[in-house]
PyMOL Python script that loads the backbone (N, CA, C, O; Angstrom):
from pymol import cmd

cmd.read_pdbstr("""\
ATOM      1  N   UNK A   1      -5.022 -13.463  33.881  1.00  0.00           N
ATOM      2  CA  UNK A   1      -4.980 -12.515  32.793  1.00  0.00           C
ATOM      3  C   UNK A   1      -5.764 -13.110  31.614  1.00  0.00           C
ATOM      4  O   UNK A   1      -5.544 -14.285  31.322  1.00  0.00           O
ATOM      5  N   UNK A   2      -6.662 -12.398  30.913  1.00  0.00           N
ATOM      6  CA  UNK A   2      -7.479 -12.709  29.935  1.00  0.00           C
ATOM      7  C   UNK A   2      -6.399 -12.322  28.610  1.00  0.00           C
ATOM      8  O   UNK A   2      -5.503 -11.483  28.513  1.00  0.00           O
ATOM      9  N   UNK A   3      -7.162 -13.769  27.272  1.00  0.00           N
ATOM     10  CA  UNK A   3      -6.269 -13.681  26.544  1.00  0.00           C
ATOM     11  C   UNK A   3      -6.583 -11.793  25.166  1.00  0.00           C
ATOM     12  O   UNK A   3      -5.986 -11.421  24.155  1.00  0.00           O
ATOM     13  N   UNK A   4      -7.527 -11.322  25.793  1.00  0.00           N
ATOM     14  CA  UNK A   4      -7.482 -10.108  25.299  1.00  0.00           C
ATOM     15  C   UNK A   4      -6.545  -9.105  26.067  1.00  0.00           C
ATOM     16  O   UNK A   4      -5.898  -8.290  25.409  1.00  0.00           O
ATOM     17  N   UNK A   5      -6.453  -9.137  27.435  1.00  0.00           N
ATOM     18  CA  UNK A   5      -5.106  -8.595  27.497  1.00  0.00           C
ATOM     19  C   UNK A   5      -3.776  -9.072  27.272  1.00  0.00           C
ATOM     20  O   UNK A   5      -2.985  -8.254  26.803  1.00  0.00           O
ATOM     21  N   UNK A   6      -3.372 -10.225  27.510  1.00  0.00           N
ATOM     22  CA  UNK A   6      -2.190 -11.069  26.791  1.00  0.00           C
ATOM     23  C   UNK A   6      -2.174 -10.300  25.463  1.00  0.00           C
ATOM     24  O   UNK A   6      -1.165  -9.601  25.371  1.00  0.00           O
ATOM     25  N   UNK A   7      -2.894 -10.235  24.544  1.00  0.00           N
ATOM     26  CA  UNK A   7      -2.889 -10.312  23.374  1.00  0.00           C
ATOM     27  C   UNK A   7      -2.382  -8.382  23.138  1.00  0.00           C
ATOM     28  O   UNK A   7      -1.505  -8.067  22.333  1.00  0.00           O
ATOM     29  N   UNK A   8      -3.192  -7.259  24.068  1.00  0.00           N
ATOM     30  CA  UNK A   8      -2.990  -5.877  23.892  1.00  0.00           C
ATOM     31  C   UNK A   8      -1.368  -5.920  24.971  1.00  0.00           C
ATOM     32  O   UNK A   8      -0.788  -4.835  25.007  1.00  0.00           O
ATOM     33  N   UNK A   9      -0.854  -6.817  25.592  1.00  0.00           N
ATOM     34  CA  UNK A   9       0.472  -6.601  26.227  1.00  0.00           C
ATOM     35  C   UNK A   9       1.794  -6.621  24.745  1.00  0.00           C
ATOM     36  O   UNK A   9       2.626  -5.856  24.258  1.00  0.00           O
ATOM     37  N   UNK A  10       1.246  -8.077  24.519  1.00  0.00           N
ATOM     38  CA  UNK A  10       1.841  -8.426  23.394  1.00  0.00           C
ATOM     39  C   UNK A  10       1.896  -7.582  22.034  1.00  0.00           C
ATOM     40  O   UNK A  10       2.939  -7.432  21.398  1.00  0.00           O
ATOM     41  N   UNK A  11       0.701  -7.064  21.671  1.00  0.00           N
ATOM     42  CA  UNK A  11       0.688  -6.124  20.306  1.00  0.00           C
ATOM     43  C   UNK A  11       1.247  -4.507  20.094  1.00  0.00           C
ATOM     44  O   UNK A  11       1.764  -3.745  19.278  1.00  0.00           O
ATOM     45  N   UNK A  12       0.771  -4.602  21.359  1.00  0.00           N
ATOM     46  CA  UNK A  12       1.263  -2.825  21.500  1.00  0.00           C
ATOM     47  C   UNK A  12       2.506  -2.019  21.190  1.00  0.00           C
ATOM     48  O   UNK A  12       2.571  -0.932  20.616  1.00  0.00           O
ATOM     49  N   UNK A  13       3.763  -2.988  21.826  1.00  0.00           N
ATOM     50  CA  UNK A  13       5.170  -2.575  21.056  1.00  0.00           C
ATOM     51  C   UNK A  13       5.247  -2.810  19.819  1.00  0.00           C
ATOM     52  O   UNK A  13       6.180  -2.226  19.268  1.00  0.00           O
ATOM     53  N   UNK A  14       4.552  -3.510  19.111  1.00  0.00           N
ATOM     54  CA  UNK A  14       4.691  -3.682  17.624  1.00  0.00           C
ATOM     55  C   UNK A  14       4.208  -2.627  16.759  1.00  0.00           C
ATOM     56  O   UNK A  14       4.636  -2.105  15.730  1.00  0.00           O
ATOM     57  N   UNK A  15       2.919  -2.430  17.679  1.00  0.00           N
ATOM     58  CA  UNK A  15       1.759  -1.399  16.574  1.00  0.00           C
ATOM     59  C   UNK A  15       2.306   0.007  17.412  1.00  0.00           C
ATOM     60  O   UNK A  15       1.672   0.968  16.978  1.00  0.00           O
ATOM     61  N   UNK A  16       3.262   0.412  18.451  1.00  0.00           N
ATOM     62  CA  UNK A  16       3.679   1.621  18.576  1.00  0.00           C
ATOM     63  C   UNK A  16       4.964   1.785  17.579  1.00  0.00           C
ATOM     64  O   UNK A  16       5.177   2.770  16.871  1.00  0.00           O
ATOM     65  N   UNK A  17       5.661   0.774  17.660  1.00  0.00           N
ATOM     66  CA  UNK A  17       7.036   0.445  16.717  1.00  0.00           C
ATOM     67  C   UNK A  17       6.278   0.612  15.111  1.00  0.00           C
ATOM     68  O   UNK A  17       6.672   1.652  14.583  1.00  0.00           O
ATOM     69  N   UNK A  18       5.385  -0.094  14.315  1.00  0.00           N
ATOM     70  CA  UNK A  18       4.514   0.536  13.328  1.00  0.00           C
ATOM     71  C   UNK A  18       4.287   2.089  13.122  1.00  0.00           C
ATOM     72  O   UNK A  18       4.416   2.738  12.084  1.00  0.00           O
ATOM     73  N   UNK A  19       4.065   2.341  13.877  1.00  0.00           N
ATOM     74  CA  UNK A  19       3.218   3.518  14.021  1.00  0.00           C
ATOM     75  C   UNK A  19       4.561   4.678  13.862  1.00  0.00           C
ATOM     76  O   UNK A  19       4.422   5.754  13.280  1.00  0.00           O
ATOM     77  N   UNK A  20       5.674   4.286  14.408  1.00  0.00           N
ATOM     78  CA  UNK A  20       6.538   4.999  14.242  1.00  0.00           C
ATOM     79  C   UNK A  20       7.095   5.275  13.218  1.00  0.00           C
ATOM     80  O   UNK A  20       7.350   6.465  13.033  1.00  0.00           O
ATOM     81  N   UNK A  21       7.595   3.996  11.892  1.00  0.00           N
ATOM     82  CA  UNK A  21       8.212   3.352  11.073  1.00  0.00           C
ATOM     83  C   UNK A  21       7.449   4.479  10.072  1.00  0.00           C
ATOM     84  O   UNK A  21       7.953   5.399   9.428  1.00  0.00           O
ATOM     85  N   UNK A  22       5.925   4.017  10.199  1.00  0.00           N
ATOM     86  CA  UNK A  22       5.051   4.799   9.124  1.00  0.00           C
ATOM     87  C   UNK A  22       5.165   6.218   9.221  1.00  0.00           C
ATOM     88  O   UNK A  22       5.769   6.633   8.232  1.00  0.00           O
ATOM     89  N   UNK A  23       4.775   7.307  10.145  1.00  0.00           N
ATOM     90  CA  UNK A  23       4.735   8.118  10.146  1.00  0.00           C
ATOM     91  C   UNK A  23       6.346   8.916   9.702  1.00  0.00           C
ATOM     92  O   UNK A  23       6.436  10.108   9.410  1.00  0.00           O
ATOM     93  N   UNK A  24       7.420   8.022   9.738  1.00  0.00           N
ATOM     94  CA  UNK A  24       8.713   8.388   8.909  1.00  0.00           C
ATOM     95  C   UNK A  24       8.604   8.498   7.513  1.00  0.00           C
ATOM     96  O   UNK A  24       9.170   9.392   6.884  1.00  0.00           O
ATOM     97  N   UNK A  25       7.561   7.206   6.748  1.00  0.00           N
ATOM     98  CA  UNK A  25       7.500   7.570   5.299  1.00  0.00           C
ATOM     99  C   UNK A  25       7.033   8.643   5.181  1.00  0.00           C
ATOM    100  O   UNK A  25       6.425   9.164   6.115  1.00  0.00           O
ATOM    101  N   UNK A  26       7.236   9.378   3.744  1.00  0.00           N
ATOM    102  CA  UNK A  26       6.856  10.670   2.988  1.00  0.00           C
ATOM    103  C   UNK A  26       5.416  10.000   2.532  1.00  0.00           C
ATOM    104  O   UNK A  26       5.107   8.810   2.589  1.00  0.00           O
ATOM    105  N   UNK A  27       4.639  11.099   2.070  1.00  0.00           N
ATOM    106  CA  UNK A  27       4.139  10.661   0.822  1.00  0.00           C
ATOM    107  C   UNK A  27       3.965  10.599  -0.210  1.00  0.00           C
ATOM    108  O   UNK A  27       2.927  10.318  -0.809  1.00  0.00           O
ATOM    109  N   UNK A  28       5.685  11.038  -0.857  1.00  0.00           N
ATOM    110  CA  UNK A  28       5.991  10.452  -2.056  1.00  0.00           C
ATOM    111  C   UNK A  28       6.554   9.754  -1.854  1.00  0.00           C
ATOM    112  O   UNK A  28       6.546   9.227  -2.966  1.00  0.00           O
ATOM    113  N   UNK A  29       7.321   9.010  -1.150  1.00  0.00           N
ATOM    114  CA  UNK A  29       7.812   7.277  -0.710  1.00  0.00           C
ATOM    115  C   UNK A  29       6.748   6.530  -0.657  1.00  0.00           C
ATOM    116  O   UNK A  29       6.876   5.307  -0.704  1.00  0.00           O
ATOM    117  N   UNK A  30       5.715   7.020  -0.567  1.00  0.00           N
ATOM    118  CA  UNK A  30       4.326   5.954  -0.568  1.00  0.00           C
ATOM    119  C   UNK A  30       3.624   5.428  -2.144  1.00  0.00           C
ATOM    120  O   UNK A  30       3.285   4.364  -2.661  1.00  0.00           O
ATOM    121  N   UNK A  31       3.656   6.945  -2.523  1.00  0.00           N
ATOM    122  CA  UNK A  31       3.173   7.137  -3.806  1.00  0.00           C
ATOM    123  C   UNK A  31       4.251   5.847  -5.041  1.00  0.00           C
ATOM    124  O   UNK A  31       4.016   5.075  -5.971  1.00  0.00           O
ATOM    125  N   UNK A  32       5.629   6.405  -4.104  1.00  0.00           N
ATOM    126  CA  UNK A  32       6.885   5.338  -5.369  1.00  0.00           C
ATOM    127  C   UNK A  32       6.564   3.905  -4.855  1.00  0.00           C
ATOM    128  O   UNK A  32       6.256   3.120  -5.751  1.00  0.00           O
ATOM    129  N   UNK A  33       6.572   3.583  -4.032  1.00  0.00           N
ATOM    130  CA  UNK A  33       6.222   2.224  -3.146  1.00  0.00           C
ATOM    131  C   UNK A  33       5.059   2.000  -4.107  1.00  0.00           C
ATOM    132  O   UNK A  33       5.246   1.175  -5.002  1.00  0.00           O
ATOM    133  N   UNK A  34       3.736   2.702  -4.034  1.00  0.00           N
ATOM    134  CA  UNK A  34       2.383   1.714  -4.947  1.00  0.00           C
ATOM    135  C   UNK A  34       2.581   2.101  -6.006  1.00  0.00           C
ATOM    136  O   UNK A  34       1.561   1.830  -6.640  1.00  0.00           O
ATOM    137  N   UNK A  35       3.583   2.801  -6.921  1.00  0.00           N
ATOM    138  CA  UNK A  35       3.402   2.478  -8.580  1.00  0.00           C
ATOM    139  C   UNK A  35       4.482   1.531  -8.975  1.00  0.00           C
ATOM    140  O   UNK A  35       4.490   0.971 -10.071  1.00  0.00           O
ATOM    141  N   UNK A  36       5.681   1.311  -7.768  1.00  0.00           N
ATOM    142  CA  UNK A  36       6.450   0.332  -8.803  1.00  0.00           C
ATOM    143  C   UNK A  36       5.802  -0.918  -8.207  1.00  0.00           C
ATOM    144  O   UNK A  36       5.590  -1.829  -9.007  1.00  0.00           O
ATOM    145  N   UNK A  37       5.414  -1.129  -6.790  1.00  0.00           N
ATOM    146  CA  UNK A  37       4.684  -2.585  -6.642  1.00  0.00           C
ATOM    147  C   UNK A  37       3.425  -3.122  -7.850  1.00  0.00           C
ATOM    148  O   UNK A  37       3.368  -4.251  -8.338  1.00  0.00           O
ATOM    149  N   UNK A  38       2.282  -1.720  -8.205  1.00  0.00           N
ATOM    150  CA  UNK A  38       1.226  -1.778  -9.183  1.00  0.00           C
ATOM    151  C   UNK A  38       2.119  -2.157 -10.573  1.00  0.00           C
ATOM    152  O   UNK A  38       1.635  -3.128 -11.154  1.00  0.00           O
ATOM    153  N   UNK A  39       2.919  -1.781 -11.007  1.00  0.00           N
ATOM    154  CA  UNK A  39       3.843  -1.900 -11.924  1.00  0.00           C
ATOM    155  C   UNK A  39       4.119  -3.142 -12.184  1.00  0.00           C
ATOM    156  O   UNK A  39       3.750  -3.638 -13.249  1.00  0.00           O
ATOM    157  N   UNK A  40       5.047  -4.094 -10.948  1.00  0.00           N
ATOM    158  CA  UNK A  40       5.051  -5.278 -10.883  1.00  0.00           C
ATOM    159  C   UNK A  40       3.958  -6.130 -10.730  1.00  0.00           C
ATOM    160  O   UNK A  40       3.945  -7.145 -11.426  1.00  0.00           O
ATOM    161  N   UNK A  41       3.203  -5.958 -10.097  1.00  0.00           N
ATOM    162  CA  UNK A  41       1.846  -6.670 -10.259  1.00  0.00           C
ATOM    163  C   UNK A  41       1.190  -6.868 -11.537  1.00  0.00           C
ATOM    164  O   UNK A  41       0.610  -7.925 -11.782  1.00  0.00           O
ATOM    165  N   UNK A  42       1.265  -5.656 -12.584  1.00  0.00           N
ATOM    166  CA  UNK A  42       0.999  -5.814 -13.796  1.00  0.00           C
ATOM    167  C   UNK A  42       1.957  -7.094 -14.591  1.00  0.00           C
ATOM    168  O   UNK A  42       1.592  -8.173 -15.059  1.00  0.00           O
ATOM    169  N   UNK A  43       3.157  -6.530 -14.520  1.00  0.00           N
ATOM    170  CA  UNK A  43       4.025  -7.628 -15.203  1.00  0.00           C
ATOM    171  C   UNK A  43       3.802  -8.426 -15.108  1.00  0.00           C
ATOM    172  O   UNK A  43       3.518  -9.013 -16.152  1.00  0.00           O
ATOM    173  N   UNK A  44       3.734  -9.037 -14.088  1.00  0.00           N
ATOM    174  CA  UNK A  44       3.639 -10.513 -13.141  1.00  0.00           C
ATOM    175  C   UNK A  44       2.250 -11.438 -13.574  1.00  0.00           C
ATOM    176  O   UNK A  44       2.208 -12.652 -13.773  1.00  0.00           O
ATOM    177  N   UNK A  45       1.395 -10.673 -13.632  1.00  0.00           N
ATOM    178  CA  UNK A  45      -0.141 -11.208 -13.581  1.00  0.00           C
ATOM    179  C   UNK A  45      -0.368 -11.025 -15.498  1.00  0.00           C
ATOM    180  O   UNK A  45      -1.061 -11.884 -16.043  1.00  0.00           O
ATOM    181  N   UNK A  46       0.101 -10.171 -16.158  1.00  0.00           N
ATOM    182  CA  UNK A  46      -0.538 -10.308 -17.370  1.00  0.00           C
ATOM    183  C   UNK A  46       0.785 -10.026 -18.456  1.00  0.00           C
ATOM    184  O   UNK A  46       1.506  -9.068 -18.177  1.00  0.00           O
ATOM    185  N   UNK A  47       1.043 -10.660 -19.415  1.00  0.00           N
ATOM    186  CA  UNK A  47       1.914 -10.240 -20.689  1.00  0.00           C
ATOM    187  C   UNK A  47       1.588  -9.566 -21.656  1.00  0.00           C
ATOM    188  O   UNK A  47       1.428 -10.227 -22.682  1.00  0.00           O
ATOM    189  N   UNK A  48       1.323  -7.837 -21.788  1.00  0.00           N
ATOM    190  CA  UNK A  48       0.609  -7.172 -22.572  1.00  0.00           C
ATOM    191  C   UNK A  48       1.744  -7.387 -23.852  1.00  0.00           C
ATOM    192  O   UNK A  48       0.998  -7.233 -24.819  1.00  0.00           O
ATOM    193  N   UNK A  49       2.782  -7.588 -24.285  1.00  0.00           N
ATOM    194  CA  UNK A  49       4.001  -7.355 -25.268  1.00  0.00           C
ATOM    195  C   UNK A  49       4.220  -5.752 -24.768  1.00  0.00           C
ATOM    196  O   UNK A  49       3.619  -4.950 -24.054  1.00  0.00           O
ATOM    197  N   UNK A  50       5.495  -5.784 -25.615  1.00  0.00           N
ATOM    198  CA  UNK A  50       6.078  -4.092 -25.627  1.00  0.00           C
ATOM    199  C   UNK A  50       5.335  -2.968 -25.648  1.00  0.00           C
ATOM    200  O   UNK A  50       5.863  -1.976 -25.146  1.00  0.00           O
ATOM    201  N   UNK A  51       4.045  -2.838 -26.180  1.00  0.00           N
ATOM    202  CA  UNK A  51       3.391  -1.648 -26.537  1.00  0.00           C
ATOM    203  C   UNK A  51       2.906  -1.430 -25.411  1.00  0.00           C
ATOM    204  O   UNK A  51       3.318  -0.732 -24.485  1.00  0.00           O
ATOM    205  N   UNK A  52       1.507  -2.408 -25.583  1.00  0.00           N
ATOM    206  CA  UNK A  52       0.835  -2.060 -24.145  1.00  0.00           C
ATOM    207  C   UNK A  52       1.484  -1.947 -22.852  1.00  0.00           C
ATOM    208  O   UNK A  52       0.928  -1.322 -21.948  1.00  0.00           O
ATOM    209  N   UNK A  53       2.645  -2.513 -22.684  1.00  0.00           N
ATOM    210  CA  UNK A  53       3.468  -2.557 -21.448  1.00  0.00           C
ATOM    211  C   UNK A  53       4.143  -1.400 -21.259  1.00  0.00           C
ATOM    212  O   UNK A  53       4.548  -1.185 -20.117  1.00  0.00           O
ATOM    213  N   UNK A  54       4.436  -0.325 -22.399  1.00  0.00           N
ATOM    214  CA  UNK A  54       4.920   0.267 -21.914  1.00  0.00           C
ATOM    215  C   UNK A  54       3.716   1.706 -21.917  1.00  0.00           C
ATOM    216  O   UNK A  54       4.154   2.756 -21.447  1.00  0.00           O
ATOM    217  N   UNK A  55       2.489   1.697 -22.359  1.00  0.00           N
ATOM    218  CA  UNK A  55       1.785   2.052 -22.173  1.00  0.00           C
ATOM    219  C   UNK A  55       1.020   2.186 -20.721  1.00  0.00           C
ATOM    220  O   UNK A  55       0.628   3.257 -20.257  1.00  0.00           O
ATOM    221  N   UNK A  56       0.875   0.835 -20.058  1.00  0.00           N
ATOM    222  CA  UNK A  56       0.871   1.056 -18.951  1.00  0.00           C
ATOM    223  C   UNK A  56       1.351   1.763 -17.539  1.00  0.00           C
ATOM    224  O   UNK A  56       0.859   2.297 -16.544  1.00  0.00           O
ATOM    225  N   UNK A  57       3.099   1.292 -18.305  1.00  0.00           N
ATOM    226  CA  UNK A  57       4.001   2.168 -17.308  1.00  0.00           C
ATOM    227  C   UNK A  57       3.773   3.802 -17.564  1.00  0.00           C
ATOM    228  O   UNK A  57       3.900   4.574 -16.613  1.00  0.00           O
ATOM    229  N   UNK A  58       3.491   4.202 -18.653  1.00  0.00           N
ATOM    230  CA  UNK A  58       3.517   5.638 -18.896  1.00  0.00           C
ATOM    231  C   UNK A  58       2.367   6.245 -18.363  1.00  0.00           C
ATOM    232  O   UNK A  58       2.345   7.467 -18.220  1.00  0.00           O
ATOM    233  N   UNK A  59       0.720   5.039 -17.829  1.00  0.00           N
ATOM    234  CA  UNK A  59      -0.320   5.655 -17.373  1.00  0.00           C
ATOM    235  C   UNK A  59      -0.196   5.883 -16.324  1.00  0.00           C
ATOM    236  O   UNK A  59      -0.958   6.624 -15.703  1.00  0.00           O
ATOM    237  N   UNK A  60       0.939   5.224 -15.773  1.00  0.00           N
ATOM    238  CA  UNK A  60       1.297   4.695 -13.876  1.00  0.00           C
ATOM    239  C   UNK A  60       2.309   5.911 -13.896  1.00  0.00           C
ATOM    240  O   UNK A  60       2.298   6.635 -12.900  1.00  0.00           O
ATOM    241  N   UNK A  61       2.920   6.122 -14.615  1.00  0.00           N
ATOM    242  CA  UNK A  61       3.970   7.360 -13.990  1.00  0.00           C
ATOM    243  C   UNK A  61       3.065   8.976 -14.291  1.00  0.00           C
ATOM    244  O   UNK A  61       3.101   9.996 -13.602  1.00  0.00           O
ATOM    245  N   UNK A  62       2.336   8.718 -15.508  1.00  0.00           N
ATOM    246  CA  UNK A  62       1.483  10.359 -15.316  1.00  0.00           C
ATOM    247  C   UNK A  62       0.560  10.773 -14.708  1.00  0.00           C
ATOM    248  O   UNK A  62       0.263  11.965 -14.642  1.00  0.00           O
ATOM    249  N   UNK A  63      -0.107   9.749 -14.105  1.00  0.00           N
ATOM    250  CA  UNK A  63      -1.437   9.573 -13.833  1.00  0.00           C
ATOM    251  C   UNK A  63      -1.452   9.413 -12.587  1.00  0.00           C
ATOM    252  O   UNK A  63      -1.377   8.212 -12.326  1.00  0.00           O
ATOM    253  N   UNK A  64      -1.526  10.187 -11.494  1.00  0.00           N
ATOM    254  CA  UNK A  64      -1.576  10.324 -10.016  1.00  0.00           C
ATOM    255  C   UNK A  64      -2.519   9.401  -9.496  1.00  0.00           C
ATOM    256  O   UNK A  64      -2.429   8.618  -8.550  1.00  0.00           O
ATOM    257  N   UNK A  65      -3.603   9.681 -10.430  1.00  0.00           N
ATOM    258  CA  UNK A  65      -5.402   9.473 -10.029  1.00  0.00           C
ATOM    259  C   UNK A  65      -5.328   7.625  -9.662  1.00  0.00           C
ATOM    260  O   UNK A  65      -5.976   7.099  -8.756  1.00  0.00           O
ATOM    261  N   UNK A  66      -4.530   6.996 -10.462  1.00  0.00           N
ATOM    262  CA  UNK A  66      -4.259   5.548 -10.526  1.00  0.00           C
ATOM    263  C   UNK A  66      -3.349   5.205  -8.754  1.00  0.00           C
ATOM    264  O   UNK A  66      -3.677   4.209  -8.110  1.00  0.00           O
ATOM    265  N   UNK A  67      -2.306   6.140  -8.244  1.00  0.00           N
ATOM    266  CA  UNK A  67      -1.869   6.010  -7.179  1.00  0.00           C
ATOM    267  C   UNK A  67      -2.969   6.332  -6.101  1.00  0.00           C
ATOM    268  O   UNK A  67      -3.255   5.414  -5.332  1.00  0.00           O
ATOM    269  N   UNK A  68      -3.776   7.832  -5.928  1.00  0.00           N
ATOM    270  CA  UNK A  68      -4.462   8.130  -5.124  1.00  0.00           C
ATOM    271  C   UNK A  68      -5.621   7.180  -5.219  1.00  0.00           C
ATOM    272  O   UNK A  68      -6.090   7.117  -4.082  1.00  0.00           O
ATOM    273  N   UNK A  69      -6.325   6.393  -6.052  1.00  0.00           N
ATOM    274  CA  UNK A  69      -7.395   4.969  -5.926  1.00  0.00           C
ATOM    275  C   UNK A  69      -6.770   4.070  -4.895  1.00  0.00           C
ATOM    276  O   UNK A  69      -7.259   3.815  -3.795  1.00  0.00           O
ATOM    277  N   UNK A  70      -5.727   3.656  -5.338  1.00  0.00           N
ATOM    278  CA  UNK A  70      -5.077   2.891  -4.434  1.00  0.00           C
ATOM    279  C   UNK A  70      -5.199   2.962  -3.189  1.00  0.00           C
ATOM    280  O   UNK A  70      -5.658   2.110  -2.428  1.00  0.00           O
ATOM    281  N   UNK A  71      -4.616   4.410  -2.859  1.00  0.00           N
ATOM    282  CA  UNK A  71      -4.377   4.776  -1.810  1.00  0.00           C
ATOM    283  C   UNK A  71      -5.477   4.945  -0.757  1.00  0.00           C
ATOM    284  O   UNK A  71      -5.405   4.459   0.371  1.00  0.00           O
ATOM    285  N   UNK A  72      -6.856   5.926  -1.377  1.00  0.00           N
ATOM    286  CA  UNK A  72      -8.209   5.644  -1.070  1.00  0.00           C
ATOM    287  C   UNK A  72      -8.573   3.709  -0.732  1.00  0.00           C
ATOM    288  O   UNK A  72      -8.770   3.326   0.421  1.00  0.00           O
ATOM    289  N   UNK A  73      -8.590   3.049  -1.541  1.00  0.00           N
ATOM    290  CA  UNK A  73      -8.884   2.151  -1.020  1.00  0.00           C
ATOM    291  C   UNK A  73      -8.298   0.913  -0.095  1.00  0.00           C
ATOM    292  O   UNK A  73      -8.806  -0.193   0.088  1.00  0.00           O
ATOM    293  N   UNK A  74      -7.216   1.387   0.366  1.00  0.00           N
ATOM    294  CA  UNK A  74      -6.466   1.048   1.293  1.00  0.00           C
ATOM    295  C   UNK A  74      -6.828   1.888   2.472  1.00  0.00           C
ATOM    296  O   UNK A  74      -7.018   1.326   3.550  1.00  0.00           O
ATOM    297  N   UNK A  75      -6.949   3.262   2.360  1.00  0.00           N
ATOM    298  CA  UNK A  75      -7.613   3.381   3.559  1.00  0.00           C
ATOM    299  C   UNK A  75      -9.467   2.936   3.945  1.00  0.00           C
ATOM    300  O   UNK A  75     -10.012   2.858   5.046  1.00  0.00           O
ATOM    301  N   UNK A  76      -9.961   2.749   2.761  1.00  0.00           N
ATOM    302  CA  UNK A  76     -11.315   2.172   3.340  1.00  0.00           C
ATOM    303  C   UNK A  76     -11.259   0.856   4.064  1.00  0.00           C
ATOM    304  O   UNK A  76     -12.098   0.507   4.895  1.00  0.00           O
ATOM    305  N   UNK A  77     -10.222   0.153   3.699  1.00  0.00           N
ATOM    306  CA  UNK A  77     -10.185  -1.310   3.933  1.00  0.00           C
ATOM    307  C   UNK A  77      -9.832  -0.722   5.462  1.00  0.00           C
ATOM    308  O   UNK A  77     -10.627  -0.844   6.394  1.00  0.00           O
ATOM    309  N   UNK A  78      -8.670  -0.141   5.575  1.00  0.00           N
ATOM    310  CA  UNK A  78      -8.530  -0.137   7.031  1.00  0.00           C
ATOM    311  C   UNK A  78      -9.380   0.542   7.528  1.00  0.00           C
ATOM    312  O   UNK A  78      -9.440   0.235   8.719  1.00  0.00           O
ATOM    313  N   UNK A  79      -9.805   1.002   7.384  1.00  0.00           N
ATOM    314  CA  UNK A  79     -11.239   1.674   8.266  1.00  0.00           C
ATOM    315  C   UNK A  79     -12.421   0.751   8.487  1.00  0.00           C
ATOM    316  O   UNK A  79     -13.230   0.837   9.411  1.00  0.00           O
ATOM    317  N   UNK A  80     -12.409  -0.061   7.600  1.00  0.00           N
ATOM    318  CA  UNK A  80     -13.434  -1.442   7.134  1.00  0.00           C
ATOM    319  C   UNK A  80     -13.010  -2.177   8.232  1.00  0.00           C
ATOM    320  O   UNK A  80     -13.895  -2.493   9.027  1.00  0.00           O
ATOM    321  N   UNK A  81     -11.873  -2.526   8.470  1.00  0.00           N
ATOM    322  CA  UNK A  81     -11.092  -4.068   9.424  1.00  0.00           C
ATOM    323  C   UNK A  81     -11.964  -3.077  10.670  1.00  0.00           C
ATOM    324  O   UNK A  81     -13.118  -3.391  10.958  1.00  0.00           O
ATOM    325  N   UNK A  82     -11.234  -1.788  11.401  1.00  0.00           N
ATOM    326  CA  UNK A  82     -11.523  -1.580  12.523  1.00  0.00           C
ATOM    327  C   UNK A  82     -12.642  -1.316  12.851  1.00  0.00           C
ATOM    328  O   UNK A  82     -12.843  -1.204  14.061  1.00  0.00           O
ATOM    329  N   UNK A  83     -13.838  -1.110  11.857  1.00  0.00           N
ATOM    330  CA  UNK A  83     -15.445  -0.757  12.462  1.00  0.00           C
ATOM    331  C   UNK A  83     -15.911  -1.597  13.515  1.00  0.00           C
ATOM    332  O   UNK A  83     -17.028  -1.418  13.999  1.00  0.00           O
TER     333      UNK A  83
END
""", "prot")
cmd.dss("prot")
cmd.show_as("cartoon", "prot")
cmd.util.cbc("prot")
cmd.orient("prot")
């Protein structure tokens, strides 16, 4: 047995088990998932004080366009890995 099939024996219950998991999220469970992670990432990485911080949060909760970038470029990447 070649280790490319070893490897598609081995992956396949995972990425069918994936495949399942995902297609259960919504996509507004997706949408809440990348603004409070983007959210924390902000905190984490920069200390704007009170204003700007909460400025940010208010661009992240009105502002779709900031989730759907995301989201766009998460799917290029994966489209990128599998070419």
């Amino acid at each position: 047995m070649t280790n490319q099939t070893q490897d598609y024996i081995t992956l396949k219950p995972i990425a069918e088990r994936f495949k399942e998991v995902a297609m259960s999220i919504s996509d507004d469970e997706i949408k809440a998932i990348i603004k409070e992670e983007l959210r924390e990432q902000i905190r984490n990485q920069v200390n704007f004080g009170s204003t700007i911080g909460q400025w940010v949060d208010d661009m992240l909760e009105d502002d779709e366009s900031w989730v759907e970038l995301v989201v766009d470029c998460m799917k290029t990447s994966i489209k990128n890995k599998f070419k």
